[in-house]
N, CA and C atoms as an extended XYZ file, in Angstrom:
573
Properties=species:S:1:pos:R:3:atomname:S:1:resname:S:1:resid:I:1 pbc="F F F"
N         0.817       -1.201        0.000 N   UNK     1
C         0.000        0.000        0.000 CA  UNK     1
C         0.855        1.257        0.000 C   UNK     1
N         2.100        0.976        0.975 N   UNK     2
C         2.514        2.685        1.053 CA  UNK     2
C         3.184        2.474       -0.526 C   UNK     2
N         3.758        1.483       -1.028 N   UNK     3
C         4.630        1.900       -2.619 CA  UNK     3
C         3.239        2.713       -3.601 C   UNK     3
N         2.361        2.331       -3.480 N   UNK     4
C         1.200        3.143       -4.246 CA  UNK     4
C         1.004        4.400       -4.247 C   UNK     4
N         1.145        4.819       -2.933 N   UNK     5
C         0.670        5.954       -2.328 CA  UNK     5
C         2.317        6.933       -2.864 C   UNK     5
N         3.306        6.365       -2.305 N   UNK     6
C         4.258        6.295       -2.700 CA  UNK     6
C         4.747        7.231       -4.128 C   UNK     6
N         4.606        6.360       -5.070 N   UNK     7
C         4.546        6.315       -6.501 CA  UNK     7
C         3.981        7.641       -6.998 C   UNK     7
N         2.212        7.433       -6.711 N   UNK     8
C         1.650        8.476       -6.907 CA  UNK     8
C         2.241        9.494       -6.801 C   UNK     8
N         2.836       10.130       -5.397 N   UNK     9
C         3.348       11.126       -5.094 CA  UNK     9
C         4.699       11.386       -6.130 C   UNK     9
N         5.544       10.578       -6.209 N   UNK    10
C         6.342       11.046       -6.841 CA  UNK    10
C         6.383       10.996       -8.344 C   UNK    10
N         4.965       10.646       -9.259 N   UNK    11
C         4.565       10.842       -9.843 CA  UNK    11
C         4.208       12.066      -10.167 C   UNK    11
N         3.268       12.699       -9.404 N   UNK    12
C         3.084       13.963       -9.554 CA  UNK    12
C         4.163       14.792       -9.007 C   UNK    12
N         4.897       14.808       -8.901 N   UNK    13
C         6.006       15.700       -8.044 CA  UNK    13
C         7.083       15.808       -8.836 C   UNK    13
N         7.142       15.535      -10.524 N   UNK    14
C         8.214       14.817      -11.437 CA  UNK    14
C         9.697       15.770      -10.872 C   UNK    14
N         9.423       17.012      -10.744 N   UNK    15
C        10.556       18.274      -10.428 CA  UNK    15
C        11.051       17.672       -9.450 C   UNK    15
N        10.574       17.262       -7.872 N   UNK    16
C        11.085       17.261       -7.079 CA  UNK    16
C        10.948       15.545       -6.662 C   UNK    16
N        10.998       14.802       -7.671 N   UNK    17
C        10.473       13.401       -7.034 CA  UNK    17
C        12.375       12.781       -6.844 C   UNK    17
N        13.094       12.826       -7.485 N   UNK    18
C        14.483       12.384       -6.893 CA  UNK    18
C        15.050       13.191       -5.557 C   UNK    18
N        14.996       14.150       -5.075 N   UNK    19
C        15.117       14.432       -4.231 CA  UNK    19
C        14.037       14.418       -2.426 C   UNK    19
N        13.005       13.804       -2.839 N   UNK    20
C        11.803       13.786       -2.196 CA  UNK    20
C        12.222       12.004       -2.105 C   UNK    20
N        12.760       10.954       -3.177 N   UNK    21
C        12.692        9.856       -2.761 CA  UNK    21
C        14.130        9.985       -1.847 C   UNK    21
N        15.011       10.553       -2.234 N   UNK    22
C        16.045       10.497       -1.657 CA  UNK    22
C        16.098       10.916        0.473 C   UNK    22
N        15.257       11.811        0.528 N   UNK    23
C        14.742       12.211        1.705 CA  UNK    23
C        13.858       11.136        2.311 C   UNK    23
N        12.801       10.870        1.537 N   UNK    24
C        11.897        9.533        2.884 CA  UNK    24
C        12.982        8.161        2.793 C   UNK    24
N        14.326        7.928        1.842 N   UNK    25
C        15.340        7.362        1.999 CA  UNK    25
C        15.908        7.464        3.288 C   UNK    25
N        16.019        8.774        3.148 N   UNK    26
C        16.683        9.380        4.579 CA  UNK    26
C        16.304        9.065        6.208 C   UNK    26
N        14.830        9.365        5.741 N   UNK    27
C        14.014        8.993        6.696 CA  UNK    27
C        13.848        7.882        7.535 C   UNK    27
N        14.257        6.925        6.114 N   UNK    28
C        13.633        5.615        6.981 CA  UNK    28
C        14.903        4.832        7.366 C   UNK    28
N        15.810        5.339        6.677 N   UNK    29
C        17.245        4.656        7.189 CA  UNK    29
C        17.674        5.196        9.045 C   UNK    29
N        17.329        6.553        8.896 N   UNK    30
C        17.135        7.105       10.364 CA  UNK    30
C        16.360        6.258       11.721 C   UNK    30
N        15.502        6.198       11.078 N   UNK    31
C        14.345        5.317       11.800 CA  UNK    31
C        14.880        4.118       12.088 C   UNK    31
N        15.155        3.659       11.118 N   UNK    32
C        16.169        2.284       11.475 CA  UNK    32
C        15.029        0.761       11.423 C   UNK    32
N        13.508        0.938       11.369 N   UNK    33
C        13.068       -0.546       12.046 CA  UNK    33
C        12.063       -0.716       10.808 C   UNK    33
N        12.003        0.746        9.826 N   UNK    34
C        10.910        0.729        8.677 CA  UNK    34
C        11.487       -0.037        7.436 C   UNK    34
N        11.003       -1.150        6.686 N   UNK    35
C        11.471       -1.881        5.599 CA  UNK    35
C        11.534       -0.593        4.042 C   UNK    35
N        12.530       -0.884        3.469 N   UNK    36
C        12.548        0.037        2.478 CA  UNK    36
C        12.392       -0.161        1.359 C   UNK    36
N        11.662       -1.209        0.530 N   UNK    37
C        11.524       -2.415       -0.073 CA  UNK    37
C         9.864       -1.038       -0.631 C   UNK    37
N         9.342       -0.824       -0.068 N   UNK    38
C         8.426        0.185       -0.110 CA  UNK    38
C         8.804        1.052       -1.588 C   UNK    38
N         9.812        1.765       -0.887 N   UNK    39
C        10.483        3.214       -2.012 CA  UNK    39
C        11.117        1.881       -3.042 C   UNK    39
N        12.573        1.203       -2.852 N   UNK    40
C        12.586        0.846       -3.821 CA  UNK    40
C        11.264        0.109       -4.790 C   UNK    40
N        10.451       -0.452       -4.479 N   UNK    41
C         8.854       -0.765       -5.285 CA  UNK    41
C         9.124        1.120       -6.577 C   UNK    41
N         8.585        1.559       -5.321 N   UNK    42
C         8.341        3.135       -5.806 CA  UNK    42
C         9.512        3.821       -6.882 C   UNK    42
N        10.281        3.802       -6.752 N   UNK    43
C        11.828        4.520       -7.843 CA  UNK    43
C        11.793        3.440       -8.844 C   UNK    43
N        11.396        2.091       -8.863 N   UNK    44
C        11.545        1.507       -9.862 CA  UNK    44
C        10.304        1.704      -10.708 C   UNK    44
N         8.793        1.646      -10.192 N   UNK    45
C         7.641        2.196      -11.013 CA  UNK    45
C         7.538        3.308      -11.653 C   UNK    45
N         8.402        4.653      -10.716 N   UNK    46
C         8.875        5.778      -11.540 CA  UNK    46
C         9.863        5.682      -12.286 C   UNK    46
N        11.083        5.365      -11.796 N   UNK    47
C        12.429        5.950      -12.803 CA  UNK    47
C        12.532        4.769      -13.608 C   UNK    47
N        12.008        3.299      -13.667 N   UNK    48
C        12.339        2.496      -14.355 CA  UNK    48
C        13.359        1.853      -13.467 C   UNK    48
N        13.916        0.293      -13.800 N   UNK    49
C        14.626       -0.189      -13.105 CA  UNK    49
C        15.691        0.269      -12.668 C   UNK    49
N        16.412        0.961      -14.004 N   UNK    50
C        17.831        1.122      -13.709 CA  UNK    50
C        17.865        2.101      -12.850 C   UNK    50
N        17.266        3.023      -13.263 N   UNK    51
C        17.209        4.583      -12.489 CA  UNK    51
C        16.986        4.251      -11.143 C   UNK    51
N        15.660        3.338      -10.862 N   UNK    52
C        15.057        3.236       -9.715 CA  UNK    52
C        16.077        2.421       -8.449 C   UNK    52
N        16.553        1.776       -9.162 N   UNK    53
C        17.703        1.374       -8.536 CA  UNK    53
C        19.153        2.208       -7.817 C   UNK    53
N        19.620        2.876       -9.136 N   UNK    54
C        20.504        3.930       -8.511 CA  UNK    54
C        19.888        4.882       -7.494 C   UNK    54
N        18.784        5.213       -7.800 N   UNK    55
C        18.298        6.376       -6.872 CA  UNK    55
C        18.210        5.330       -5.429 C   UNK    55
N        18.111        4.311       -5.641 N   UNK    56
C        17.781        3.974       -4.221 CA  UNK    56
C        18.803        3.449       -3.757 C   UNK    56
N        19.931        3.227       -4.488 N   UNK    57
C        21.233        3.199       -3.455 CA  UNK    57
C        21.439        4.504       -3.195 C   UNK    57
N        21.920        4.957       -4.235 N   UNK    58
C        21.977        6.481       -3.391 CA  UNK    58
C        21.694        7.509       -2.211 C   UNK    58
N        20.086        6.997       -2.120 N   UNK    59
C        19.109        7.257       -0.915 CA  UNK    59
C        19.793        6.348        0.090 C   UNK    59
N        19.974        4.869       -0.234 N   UNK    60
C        20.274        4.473        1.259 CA  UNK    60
C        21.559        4.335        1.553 C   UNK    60
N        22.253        4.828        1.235 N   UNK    61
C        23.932        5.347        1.334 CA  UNK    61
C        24.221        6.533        2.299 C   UNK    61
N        23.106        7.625        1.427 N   UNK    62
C        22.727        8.914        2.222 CA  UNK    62
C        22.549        8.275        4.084 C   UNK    62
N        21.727        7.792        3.359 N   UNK    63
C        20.388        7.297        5.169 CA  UNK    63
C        21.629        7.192        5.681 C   UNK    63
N        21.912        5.829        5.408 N   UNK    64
C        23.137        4.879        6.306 CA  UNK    64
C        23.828        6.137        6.997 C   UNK    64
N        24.506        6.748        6.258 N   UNK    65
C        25.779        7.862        6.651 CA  UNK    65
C        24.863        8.938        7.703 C   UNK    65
N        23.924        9.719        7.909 N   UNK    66
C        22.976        9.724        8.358 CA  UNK    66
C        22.368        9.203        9.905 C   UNK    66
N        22.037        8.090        9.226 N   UNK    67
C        21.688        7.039       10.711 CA  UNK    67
C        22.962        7.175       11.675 C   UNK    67
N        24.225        6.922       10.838 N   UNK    68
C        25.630        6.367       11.598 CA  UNK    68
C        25.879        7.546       12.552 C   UNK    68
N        25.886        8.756       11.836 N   UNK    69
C        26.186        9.652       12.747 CA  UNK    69
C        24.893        9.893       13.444 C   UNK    69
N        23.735        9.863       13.394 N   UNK    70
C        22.790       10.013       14.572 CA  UNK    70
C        23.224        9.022       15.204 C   UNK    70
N        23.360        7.753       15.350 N   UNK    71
C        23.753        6.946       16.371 CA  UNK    71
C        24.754        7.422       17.242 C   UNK    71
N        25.651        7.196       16.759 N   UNK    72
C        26.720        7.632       17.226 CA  UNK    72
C        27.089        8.619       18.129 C   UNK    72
N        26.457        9.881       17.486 N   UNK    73
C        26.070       11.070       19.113 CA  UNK    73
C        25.083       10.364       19.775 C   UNK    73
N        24.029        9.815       19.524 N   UNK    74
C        22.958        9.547       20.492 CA  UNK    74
C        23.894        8.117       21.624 C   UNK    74
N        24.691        7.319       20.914 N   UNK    75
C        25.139        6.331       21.875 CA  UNK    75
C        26.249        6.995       22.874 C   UNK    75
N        27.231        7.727       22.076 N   UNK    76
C        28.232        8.426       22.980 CA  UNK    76
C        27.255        9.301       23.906 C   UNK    76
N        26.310        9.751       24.241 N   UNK    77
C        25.588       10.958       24.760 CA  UNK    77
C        25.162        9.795       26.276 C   UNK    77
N        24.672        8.682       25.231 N   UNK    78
C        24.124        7.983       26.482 CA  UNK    78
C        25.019        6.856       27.653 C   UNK    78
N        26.051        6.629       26.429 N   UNK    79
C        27.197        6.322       27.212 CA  UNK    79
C        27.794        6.691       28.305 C   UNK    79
N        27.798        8.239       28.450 N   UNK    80
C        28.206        9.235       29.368 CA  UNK    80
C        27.357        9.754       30.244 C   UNK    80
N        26.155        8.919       30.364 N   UNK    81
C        25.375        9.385       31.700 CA  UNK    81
C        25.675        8.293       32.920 C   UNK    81
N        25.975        9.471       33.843 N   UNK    82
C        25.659        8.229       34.907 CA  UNK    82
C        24.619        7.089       35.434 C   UNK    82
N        24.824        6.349       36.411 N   UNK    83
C        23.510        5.298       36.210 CA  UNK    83
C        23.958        3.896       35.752 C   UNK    83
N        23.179        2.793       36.129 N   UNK    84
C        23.266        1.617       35.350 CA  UNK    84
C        23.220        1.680       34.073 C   UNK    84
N        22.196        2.152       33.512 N   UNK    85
C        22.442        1.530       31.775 CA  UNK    85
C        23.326        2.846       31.033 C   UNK    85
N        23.755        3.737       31.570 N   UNK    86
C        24.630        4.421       31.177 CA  UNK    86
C        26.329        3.703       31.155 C   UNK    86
N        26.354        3.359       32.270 N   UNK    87
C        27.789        2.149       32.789 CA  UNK    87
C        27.265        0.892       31.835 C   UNK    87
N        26.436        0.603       31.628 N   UNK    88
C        26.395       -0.709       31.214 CA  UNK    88
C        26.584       -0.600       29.670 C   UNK    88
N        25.757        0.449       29.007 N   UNK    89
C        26.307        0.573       27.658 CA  UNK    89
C        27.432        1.162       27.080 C   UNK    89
N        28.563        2.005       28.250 N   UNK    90
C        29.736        2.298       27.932 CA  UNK    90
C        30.393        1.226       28.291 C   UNK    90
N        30.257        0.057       28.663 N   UNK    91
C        31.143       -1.348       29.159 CA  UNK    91
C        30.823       -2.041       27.876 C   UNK    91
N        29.446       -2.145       27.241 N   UNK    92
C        29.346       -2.971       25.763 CA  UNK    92
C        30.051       -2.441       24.864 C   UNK    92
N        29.923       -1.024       24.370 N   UNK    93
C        30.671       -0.205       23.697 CA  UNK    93
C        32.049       -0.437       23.666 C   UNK    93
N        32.421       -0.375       24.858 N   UNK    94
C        33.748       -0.501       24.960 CA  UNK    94
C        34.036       -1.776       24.405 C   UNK    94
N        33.733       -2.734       24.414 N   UNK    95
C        33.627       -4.166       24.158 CA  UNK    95
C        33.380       -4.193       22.562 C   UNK    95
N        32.802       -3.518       21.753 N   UNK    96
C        31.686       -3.862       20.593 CA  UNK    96
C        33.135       -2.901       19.911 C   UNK    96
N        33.908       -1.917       20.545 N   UNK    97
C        34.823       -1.364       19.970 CA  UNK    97
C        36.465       -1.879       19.771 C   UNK    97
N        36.516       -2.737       20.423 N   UNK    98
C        37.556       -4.039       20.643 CA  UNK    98
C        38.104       -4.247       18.750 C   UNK    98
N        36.805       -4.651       18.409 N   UNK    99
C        36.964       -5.458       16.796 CA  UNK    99
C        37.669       -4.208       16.465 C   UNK    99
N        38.430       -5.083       15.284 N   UNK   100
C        39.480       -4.370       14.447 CA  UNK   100
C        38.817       -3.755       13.677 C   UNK   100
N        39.013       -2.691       13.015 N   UNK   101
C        38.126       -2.015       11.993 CA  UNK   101
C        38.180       -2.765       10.905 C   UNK   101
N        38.954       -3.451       10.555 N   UNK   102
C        38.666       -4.698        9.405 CA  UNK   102
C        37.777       -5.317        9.574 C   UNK   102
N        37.413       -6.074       10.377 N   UNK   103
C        36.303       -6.827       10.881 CA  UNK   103
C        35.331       -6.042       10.794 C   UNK   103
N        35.556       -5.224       10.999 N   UNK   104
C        34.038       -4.413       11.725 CA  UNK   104
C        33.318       -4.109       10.036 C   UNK   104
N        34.493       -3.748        9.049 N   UNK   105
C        34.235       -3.610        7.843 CA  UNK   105
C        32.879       -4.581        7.070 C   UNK   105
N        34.520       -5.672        7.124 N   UNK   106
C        34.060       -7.046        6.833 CA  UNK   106
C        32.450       -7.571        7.151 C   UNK   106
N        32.027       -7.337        8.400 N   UNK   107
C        30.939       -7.304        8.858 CA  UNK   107
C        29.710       -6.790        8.312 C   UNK   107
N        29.946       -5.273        8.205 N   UNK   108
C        28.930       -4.537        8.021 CA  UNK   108
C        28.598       -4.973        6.523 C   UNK   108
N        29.630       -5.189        5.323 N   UNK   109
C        29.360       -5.708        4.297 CA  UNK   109
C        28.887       -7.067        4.219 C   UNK   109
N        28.974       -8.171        4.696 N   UNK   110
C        28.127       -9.371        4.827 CA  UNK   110
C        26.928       -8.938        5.466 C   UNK   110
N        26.529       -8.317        6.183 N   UNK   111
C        25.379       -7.875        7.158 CA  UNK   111
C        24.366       -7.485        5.528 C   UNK   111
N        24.786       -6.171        5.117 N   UNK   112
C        24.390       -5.305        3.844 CA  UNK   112
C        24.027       -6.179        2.760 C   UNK   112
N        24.766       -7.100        2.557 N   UNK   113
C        24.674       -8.580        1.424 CA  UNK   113
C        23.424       -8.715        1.330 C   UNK   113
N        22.738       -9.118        2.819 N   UNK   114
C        21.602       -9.963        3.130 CA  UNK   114
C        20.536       -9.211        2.264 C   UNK   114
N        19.812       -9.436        1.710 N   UNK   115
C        18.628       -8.705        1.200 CA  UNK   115
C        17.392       -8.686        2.603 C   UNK   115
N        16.973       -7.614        2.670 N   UNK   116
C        15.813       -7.616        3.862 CA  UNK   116
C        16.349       -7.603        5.463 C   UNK   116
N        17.623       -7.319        5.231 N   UNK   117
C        18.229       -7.677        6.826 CA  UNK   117
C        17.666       -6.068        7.405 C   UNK   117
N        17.000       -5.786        8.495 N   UNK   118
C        16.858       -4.407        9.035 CA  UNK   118
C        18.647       -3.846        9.153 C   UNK   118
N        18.315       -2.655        8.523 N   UNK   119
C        19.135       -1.864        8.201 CA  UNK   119
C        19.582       -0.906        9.927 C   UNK   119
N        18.571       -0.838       10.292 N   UNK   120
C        19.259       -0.444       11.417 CA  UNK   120
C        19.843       -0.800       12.277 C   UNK   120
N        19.831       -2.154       13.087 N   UNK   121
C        20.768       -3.013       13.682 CA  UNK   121
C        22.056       -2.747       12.929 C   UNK   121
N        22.246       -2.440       11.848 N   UNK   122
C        23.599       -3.037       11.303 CA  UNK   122
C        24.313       -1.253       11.544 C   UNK   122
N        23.680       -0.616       11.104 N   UNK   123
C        24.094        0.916       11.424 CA  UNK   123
C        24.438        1.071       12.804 C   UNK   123
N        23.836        0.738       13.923 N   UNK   124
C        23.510        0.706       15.298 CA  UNK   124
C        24.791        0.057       16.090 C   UNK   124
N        25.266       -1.283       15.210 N   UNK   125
C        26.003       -1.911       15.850 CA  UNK   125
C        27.474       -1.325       14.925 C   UNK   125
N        27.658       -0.884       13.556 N   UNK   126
C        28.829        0.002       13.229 CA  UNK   126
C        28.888        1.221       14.095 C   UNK   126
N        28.110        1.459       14.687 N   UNK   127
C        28.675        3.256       15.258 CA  UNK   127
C        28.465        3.187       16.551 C   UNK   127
N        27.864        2.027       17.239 N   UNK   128
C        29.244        1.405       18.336 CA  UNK   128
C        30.423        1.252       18.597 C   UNK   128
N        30.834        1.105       17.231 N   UNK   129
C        32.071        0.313       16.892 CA  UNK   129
C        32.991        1.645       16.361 C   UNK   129
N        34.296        1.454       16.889 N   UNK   130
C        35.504        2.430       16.174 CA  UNK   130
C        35.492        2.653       15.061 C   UNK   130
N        34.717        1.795       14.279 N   UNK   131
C        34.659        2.273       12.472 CA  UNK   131
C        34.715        3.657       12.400 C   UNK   131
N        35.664        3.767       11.148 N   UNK   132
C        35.358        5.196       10.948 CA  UNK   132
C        34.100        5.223        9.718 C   UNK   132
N        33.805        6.545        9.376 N   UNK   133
C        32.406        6.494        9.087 CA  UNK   133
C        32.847        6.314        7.239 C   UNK   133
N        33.999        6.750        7.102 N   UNK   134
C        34.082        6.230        5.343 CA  UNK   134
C        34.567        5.113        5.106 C   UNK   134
N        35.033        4.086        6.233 N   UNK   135
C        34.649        2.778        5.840 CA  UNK   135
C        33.378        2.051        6.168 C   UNK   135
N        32.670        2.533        6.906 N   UNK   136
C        31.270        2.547        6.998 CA  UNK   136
C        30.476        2.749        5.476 C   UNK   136
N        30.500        4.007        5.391 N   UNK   137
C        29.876        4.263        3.999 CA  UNK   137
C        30.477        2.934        3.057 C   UNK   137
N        31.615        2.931        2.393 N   UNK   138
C        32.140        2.354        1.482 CA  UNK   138
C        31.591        0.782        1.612 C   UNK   138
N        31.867        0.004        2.700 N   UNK   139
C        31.376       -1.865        3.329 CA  UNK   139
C        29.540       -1.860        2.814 C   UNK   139
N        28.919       -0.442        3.406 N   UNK   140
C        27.998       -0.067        3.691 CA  UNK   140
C        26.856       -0.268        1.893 C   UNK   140
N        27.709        0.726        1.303 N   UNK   141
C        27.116        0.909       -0.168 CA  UNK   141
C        27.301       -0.135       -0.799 C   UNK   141
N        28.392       -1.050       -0.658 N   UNK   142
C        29.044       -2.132       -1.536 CA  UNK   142
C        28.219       -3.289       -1.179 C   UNK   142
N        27.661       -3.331        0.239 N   UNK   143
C        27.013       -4.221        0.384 CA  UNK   143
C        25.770       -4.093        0.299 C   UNK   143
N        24.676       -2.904       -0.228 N   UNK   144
C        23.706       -2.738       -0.467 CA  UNK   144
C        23.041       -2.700       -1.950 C   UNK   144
N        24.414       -2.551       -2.733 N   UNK   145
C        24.157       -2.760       -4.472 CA  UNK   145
C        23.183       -3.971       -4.455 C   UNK   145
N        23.987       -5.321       -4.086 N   UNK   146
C        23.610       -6.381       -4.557 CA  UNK   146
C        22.513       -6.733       -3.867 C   UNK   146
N        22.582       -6.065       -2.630 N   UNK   147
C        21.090       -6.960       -2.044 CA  UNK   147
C        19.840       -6.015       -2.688 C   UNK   147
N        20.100       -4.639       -2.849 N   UNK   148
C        19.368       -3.748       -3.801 CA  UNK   148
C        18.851       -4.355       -4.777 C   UNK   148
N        19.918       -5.006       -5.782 N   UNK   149
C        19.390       -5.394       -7.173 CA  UNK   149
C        18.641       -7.161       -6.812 C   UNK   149
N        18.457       -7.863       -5.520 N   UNK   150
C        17.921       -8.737       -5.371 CA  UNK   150
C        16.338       -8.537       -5.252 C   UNK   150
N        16.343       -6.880       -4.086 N   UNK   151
C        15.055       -6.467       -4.230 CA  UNK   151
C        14.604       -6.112       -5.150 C   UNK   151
N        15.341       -5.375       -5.625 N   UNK   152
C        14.277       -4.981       -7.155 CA  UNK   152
C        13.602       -6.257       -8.199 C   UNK   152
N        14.562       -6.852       -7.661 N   UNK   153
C        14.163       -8.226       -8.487 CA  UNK   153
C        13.200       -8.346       -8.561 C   UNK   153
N        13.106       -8.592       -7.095 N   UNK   154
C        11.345       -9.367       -6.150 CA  UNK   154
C        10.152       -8.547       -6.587 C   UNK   154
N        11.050       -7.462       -6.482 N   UNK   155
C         9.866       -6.259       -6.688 CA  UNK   155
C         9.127       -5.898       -8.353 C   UNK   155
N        10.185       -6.365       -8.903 N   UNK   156
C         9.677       -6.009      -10.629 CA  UNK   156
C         8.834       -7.418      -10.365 C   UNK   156
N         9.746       -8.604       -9.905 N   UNK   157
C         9.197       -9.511      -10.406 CA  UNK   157
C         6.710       -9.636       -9.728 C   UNK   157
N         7.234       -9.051       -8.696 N   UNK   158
C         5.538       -9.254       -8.030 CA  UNK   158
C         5.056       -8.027       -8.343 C   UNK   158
N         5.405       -6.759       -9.391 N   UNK   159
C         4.515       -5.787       -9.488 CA  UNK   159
C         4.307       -6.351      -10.825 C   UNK   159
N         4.333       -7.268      -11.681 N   UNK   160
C         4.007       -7.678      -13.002 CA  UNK   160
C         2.834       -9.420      -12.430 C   UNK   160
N         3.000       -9.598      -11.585 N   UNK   161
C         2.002      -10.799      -10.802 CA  UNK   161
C         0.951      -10.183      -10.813 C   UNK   161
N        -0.299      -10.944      -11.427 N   UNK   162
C        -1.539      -10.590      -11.233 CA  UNK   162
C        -1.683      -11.045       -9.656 C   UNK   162
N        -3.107       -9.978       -9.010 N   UNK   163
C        -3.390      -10.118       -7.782 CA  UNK   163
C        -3.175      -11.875       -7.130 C   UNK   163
N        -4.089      -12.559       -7.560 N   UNK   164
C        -3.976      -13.974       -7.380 CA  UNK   164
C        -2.956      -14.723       -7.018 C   UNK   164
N        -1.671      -14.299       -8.043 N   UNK   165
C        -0.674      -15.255       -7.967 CA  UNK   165
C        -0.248      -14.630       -6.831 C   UNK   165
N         0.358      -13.234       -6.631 N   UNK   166
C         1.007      -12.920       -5.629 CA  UNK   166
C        -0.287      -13.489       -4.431 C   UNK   166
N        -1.022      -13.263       -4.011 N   UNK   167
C        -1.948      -13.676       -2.670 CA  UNK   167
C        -1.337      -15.591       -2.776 C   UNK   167
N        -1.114      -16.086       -3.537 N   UNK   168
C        -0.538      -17.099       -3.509 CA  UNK   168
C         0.869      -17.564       -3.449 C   UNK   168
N         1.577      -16.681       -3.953 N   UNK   169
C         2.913      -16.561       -3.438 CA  UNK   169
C         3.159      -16.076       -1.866 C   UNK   169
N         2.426      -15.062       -1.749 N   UNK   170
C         2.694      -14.160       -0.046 CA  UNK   170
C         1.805      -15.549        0.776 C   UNK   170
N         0.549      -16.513        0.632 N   UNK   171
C         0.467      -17.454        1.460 CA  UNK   171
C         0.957      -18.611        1.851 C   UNK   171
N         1.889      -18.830        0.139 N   UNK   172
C         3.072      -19.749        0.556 CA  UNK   172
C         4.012      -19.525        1.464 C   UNK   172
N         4.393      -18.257        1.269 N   UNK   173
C         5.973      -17.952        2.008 CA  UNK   173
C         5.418      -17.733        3.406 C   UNK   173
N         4.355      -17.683        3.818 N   UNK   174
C         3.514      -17.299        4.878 CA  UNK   174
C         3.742      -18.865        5.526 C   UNK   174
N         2.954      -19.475        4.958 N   UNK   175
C         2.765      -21.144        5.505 CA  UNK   175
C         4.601      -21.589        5.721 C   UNK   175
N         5.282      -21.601        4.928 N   UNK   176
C         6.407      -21.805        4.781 CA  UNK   176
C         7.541      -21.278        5.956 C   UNK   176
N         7.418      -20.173        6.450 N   UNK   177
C         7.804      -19.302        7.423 CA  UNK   177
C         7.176      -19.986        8.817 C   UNK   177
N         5.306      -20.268        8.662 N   UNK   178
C         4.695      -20.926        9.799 CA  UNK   178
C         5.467      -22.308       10.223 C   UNK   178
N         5.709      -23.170        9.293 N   UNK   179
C         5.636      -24.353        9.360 CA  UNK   179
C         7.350      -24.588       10.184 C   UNK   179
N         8.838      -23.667        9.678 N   UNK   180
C         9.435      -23.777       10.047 CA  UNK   180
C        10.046      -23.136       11.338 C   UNK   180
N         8.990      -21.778       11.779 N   UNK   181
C         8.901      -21.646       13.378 CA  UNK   181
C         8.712      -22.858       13.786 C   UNK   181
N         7.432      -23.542       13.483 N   UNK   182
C         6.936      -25.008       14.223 CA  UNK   182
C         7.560      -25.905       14.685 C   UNK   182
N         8.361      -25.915       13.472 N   UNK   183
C         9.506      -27.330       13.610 CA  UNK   183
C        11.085      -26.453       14.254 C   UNK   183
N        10.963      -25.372       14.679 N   UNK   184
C        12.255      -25.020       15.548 CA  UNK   184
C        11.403      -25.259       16.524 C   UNK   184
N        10.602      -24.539       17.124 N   UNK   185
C         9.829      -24.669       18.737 CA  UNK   185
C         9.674      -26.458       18.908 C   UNK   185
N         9.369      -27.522       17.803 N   UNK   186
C         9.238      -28.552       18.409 CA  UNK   186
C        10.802      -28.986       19.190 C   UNK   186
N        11.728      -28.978       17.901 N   UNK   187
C        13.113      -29.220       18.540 CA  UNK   187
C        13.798      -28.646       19.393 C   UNK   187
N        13.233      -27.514       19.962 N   UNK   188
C        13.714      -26.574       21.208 CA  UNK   188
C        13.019      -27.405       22.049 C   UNK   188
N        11.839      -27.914       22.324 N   UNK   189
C        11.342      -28.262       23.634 CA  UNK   189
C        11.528      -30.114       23.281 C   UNK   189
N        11.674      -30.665       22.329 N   UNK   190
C        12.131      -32.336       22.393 CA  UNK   190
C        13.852      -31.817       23.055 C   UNK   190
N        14.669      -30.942       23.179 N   UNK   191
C        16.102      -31.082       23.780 CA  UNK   191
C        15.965      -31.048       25.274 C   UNK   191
């Protein structure tokens, strides 16, 4: 629903629609817990794949860099209060800052790989971390191309699905998702 609503808007908005997707980019990379699978839907119905694609790395490159440094003051800020969870999250920190910035690299780009992985955990847990923020960006973008061009995939591929099939695809992956919670909770409680 929101890629519709979405679309529309930056449909009518042709002047200001790359910079308007690039901003609720912004937005939601900030936010950290909103799926973005939304806008890319949206930049690819407008700009066409290719376009829709670049614009939406672009946008979430922006975000990322963005998010990193909002984190980052917001964790150092809270780090430095006194109190239990003030001590307790400058003792993780301290800990989460240990990793080598290679690693931490390394990381954030396998993290980024994943297609659909929430984007904010992975921002959250780099600007914990000593990373500096242009190997952040760089792990960051490199690992969002490809999982980018996986979504768009999904996404060209189910905005050309008549209603039906997709309600049949989304109840498979539905049942499919059900069935293998099931069978973890059985083998958690048979141990």
């Amino acid at each position: 629903m929101g890629e519709i609503w979405l679309t529309g808007l930056l449909s009518s908005c042709r002047g200001l629609a790359i910079p308007l997707s690039l901003i609720v980019e912004i937005i939601i990379a900030v936010i950290g817990v909103l799926p973005s699978f939304f806008i890319t839907a949206a930049n690819i119905a407008v700009f066409g794949i290719w376009w829709g694609v670049a614009i939406s790395v672009a946008g979430e490159s922006l975000g990322a860099v963005a998010a990193f440094i909002l984190y980052r003051r917001g964790l150092d800020r809270m780090a430095g209060r006194q109190g239990g969870f003030g001590t307790s999250l400058k003792i993780k920190m301290e800990k989460f800052s240990d990793a080598a910035e290679g690693r931490a690299f390394l990381l954030v780009l396998a993290f980024r790989l994943l297609p659909y992985m929430p984007s904010g955990a992975v921002t959250l847990g780099a600007a914990g971390s000593r990373m500096r923020l242009w190997a952040f960006v760089l792990s960051s973008t490199l690992g969002k191309i490809p999982a980018l061009a996986v979504e768009a995939a999904t996404v060209t591929l189910v905005m050309k699905l008549p209603l039906k099939s997709f309600l049949a695809v989304a109840a498979i992956a539905i049942l499919v998702w059900i069935l293998i919670e099931f069978l973890k909770s059985r083998r958690k409680h048979a141990e």
